[in-house]
C-alpha positions in Angstrom: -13.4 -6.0 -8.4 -11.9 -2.2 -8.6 -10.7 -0.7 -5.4 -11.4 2.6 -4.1 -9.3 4.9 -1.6 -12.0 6.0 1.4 -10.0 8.1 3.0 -6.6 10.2 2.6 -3.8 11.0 5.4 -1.2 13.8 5.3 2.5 12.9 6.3 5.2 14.4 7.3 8.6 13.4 6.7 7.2 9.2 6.0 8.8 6.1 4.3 6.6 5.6 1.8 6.5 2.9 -1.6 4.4 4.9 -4.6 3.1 2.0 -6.8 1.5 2.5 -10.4 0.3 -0.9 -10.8 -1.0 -3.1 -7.3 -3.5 -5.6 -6.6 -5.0 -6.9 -3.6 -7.1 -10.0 -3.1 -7.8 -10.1 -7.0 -8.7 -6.4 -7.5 -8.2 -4.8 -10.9 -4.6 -2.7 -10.9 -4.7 0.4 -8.7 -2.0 3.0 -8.0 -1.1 4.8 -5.2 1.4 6.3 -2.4 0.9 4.2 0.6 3.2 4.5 3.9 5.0 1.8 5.1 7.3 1.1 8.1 10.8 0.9 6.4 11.4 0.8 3.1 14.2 -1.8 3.0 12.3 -4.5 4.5 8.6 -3.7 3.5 8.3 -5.8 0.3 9.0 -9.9 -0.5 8.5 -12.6 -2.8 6.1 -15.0 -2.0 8.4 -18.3 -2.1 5.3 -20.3 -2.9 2.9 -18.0 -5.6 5.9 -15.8 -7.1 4.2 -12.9 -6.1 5.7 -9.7 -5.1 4.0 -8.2 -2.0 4.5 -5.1 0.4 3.5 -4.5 3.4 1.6 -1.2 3.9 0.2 1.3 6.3 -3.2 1.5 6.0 -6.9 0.9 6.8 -9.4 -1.8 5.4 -12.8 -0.6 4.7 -14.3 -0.3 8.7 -11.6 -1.4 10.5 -10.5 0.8 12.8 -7.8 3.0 12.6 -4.5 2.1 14.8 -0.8 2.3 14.4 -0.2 -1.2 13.5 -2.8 -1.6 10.5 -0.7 -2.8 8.1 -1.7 -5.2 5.2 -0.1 -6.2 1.9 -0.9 -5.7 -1.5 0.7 -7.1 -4.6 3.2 -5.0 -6.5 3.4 -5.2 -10.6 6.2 -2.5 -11.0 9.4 -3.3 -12.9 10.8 -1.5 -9.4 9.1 -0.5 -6.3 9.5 3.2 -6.2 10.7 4.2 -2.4 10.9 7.5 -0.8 12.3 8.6 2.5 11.1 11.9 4.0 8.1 12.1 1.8 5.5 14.7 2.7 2.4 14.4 1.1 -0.3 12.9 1.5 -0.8 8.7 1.2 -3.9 6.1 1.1 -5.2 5.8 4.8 -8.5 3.3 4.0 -9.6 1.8 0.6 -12.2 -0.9 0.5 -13.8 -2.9 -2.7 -15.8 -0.9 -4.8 -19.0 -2.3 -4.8 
C-alpha cells in the first residue's frame, strides 16, 4: 500500500523530524517533514518488534483535525533528522492510496 499526503500545513518556528524513509501500518517507504511535540522525546524502540517509531503531528485520512492528533510511523533512517524552529511547511493528513 503507498501512502499519500492529503493535505499540507505551514509552520512557524515548529519541532519538526524530516524522515526520507517511513512506514506506517505496512505502507511502502515514504518521506516527509512531519511536526512533532518535542524532539527529544518523540521517537522509541519498540521493546517487543525492534521497530523504531515516532510520534507525529498529524491527521489520518477523515479524522478530524485537533491539536492532539498525533500518530506514529516507523522510522528507517540511519538518524532521525530533528529541527527546532523550522518554518516550512509539514504533512497535516495522509491516508492510503487506494
Amino acid at each position: 500500500m503507498n501512502i499519500i499526503f492529503t493535505e499540507m500545513r505551514t509552520v512557524t518556528d515548529a519541532q519538526v523530524v524530516m524522515i526520507e524513509s517511513a512506514r506506517f501500518q505496512g505502507s511502502e517507504p515514504f518521506r516527509g517533514v512531519f511536526q512533532v511535540h518535542d524532539v527529544d522525546t518523540c521517537s522509541h524502540v519498540d521493546e517487543s518488534t525492534g521497530k523504531r517509531l515516532v510520534l507525529v503531528r498529524c491527521c489520518w485520512e477523515n479524522e478530524p483535525d485537533h491539536e492532539n492528533a498525533y500518530f506514529e510511523i516507523e522510522w528507517n533512517d540511519l538518524v532521525l533528522n530533528q529541527c527546532i524552529g523550522y518554518d516550512g511547511e509539514v504533512v497535516a493528513r495522509m491516508g492510503f492510496l487506494y
